[in-house]
C-alpha positions in Angstrom: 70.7 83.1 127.8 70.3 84.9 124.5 69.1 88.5 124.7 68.9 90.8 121.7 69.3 94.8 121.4 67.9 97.0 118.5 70.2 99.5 116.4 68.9 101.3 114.1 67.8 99.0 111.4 69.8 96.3 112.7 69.8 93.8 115.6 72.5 92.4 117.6 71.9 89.1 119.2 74.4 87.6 121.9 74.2 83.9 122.4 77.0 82.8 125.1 80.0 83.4 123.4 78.9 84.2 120.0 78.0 87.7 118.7 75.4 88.3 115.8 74.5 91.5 113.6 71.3 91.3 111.5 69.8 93.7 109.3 66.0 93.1 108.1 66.7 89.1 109.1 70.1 88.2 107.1 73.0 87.7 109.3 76.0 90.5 108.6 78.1 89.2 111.2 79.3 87.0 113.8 81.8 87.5 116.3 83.5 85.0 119.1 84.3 86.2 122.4 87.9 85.5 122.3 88.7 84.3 118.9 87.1 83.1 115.9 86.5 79.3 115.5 84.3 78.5 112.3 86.6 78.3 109.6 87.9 75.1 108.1 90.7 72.9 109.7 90.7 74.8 113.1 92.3 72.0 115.0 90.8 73.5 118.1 92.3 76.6 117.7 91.2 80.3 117.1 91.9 83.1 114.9 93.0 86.4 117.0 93.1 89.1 114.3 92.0 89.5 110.2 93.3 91.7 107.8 90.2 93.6 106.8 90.1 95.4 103.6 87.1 97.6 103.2 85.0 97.8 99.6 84.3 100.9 98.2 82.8 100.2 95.2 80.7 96.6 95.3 82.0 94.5 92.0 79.2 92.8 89.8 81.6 90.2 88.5 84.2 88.1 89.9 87.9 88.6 89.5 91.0 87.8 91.2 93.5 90.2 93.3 96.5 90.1 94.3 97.4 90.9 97.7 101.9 91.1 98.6 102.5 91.3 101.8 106.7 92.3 103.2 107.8 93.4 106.1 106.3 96.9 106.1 103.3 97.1 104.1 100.1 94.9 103.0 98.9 95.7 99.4 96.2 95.0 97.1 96.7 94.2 93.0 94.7 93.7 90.5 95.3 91.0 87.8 97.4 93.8 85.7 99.4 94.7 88.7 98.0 97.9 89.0 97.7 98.8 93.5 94.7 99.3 94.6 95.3 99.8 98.1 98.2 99.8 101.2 98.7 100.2 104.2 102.0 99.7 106.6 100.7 97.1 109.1 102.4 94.2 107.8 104.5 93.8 111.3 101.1 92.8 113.3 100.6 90.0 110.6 104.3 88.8 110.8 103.7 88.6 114.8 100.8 86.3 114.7 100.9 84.3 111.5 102.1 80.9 111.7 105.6 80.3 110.0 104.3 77.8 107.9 100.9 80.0 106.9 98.6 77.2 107.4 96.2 79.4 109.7 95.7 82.0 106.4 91.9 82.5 105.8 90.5 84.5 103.3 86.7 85.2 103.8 84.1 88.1 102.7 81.7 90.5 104.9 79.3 87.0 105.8 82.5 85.2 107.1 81.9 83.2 104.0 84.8 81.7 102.9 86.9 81.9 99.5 89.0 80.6 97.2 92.7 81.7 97.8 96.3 80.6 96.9 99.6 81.1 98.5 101.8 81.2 96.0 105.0 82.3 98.0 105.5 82.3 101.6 108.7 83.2 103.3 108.1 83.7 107.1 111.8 84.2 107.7 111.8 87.2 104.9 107.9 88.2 105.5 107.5 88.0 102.1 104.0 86.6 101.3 101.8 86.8 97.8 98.1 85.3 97.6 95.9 85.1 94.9 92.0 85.2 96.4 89.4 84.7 93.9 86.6 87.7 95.0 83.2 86.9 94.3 80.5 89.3 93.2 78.7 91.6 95.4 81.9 91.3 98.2 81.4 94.2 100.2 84.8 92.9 102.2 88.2 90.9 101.7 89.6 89.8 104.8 92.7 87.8 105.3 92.5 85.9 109.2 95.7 85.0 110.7 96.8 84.1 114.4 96.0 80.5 115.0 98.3 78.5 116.3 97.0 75.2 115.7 95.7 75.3 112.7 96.0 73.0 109.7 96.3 74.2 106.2 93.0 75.2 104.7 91.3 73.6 102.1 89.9 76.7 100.3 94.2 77.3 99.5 94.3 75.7 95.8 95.2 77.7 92.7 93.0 75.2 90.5 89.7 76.7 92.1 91.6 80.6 92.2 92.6 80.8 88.9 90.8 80.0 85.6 93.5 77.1 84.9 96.6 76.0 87.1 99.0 73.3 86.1 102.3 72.9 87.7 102.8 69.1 87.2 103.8 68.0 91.2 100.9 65.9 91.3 102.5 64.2 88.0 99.3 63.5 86.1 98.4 64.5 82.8 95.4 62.9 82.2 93.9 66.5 81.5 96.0 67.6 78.8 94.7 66.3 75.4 97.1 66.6 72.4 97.8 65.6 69.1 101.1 64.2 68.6 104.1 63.8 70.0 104.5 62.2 72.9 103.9 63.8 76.2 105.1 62.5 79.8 106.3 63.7 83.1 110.0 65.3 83.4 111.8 65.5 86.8 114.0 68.5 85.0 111.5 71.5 86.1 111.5 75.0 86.4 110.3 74.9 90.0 109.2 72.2 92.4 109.8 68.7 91.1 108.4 67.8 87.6 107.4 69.6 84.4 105.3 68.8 81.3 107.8 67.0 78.5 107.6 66.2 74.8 110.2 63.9 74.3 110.3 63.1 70.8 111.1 65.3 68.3 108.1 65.9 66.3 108.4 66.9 62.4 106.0 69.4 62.2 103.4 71.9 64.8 101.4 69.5 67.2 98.9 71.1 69.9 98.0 70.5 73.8 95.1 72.0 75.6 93.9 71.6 79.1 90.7 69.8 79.0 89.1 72.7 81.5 87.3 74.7 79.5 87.6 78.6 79.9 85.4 81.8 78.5 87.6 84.9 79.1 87.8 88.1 77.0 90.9 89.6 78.5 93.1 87.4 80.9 96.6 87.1 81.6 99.0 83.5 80.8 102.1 83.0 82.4 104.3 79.7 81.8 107.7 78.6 82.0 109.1 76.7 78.9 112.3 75.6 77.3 113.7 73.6 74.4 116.4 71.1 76.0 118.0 69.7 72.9 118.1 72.9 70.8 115.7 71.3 67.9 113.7 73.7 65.5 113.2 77.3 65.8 110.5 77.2 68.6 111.8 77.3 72.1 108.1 77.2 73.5 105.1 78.5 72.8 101.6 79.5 74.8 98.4 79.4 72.9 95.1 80.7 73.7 92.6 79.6 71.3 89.1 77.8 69.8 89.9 74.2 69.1 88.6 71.6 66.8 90.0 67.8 66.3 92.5 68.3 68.9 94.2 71.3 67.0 94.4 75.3 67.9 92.4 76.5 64.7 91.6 80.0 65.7 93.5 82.1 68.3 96.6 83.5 69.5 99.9 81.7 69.9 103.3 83.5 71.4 106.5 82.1 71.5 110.4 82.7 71.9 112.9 81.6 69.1 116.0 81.4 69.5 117.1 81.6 65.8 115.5 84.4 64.9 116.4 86.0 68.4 112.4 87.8 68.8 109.9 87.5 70.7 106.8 86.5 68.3 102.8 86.4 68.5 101.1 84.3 65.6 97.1 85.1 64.7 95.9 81.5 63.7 92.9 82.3 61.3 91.1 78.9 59.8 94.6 76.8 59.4 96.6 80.1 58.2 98.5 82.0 60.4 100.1 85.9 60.5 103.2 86.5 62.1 103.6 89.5 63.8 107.2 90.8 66.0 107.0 91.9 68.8 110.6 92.7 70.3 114.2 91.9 69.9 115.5 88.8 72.8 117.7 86.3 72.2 117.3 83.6 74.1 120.0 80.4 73.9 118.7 76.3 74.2 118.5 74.2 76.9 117.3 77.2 79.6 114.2 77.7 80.9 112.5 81.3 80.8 109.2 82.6 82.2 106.7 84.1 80.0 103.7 87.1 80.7 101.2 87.5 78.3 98.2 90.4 79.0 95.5 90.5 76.7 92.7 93.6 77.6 90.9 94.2 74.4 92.9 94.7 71.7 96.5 95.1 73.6 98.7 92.7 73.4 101.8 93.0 75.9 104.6 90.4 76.6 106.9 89.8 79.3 110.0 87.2 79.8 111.8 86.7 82.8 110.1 89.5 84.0 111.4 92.1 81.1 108.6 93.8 79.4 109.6 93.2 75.2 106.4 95.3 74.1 103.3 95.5 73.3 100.7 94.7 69.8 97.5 95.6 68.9 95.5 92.7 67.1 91.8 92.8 67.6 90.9 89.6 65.1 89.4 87.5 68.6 87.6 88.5 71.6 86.6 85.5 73.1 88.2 82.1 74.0 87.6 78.6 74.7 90.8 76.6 75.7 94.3 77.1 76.9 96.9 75.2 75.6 101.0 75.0 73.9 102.6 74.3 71.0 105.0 71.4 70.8 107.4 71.6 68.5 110.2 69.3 68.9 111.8 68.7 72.4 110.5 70.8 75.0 109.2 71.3 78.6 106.1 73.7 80.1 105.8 74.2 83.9 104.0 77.0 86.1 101.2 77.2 83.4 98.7 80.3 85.6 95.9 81.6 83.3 93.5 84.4 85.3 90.7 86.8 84.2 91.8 90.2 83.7 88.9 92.5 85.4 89.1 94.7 87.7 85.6 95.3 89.1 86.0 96.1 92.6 87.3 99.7 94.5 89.3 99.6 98.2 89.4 101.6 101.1 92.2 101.2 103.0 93.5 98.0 104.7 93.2 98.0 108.6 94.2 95.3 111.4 90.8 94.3 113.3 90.3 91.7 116.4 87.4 88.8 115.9 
């Protein structure tokens, strides 16, 4: 039996177990009597609670936030790390959540749902961080947890979160194009079980970019590198730049040398290049370090092994095609994360709700 009831400008239609809210025709909502059951990889099961986290003001593009949830509290982050919202109801999450995660769902005010990626998750800690690509015109994030049968979803991959991913397990490299050297897999990684390698020592600059194309104003690059026989100046190196033949031509590069113990960016300008320092760190061969790079307009400001070494200001580029590195002699890349820095979206504070 379906029967519906007028509110207002909406209308709520039950239909056996399933509750919908309309307003002038388009669906807002549906609800399941006992559980939710509609997103991917249920197994059968249903989802007992969501983390909702209201909007407040309705973003026009999309971007990507960061939500950290510990023991106490759950939090929202932009790409800069700036918190946009908490709230201490992290202990109902840690009480229902699987303790392998695989029943996380991240879906909007439709119950559409969206890219995400679980980058850590540590149930015995409850220490969680996931990167959820919002789209425009979101009017909600919610996070669903509290089925116990479900598998992993397939919405959880950081290549369809972020603007590029790369972190080598699957141990192909058939989208990296570059122009010398000799690039292959390496069991020696900073985390998981392979890394990016140029084995031989080169005798000059040689470039790599991912073949996905990006168009990003302002973003933020982190990577892991190292240089494992101490060869050359260059420990590693990050470039974001316009390409041509296979080679950086016009764009930023950053990098860590250990012989001149700094931290340096290089503005690549029609095959010349400016150096310009940007802190004091001295770093030693054969050791793998972690780099930050956030570009908003003309800012520049670096990170490495999560030490903030300072901060530029070089406006020569605003715009971007391609990520890639610099090989210079014998090193390794792994972790390579490239997101959009924007920051569109307003929250109100994050709440525990039932489905």
């Amino acid at each position: 039996m379906v029967e519906a009831i007028k509110i207002g400008n909406k209308t709520l239609v039950m239909d056996g177990k399933i509750l919908s809210l309309f307003r002038k025709g388009s669906l807002l909502r549906q609800m399941y009597y006992g559980g939710y059951e509609d997103f991917d990889n249920a197994n059968g099961g249903v989802w007992k609670k969501y983390i909702n986290i209201p909007i407040k003001t309705v973003p026009l593009e999309y971007a990507q936030y960061i939500i950290e949830i510990d023991d106490t509290n759950v939090s929202v982050y932009n790409a800069e790390g700036t918190l946009k919202a908490q709230s201490s109801i992290a202990s109902e999450f840690w009480s229902l959540v699987r303790s392998d995660g695989n029943d996380i769902r991240v879906f909007d005010h439709l119950f559409n749902q969206l890219w995400f990626w679980v980058e850590k998750f540590d149930y015995t800690n409850q220490v969680a961080k996931i990167f959820v690509r919002l789209p425009e015109n979101s009017e909600e994030l919610n996070i669903a947890f509290g089925n116990e049968k479900a598998f992993e979803s397939s919405y959880n991959s950081a290549e369809n979160t972020l603007e590029v991913f790369d972190d080598f397990e699957d141990a192909d490299i058939s989208d990296w194009e570059w122009s010398g050297g000799n690039l292959q897999i390496s069991t020696d990684a900073y985390q998981g079980n392979y890394s990016l390698d140029q084995t031989v020592e080169a005798l000059g600059n040689y470039h790599a970019r991912k073949l996905k194309q990006v168009d990003l104003t302002d973003f933020v690059f982190e990577m892991a590198g190292k240089n494992y026989e101490g060869a050359g100046s260059i420990t590693w190196a990050m470039v974001f730049s316009d390409w041509a033949d296979g080679q950086a031509v016009d764009g930023y590069t950053w990098y860590i040398s250990p012989s001149i113990d700094k931290v340096r960016m290089t503005v690549e300008t029609d095959g010349s290049h400016t150096d310009i320092d940007i802190g004091s760190y001295t770093s030693e061969y054969n050791t793998w370090y972690y780099g930050k790079w956030i570009k908003k307009g003309s800012s520049h400001k670096f990170w490495v092994n999560g030490s903030f070494i300072g901060e530029v200001t070089e406006s020569t580029y605003t715009r971007f095609s391609y990520v890639g590195l610099q090989l210079y002699r014998q090193c390794r890349y792994d972790i390579i994360k490239v997101y959009k820095l924007a920051d569109p979206a307003t929250f109100d504070t994050p709440k525990i709700l039932e489905f």
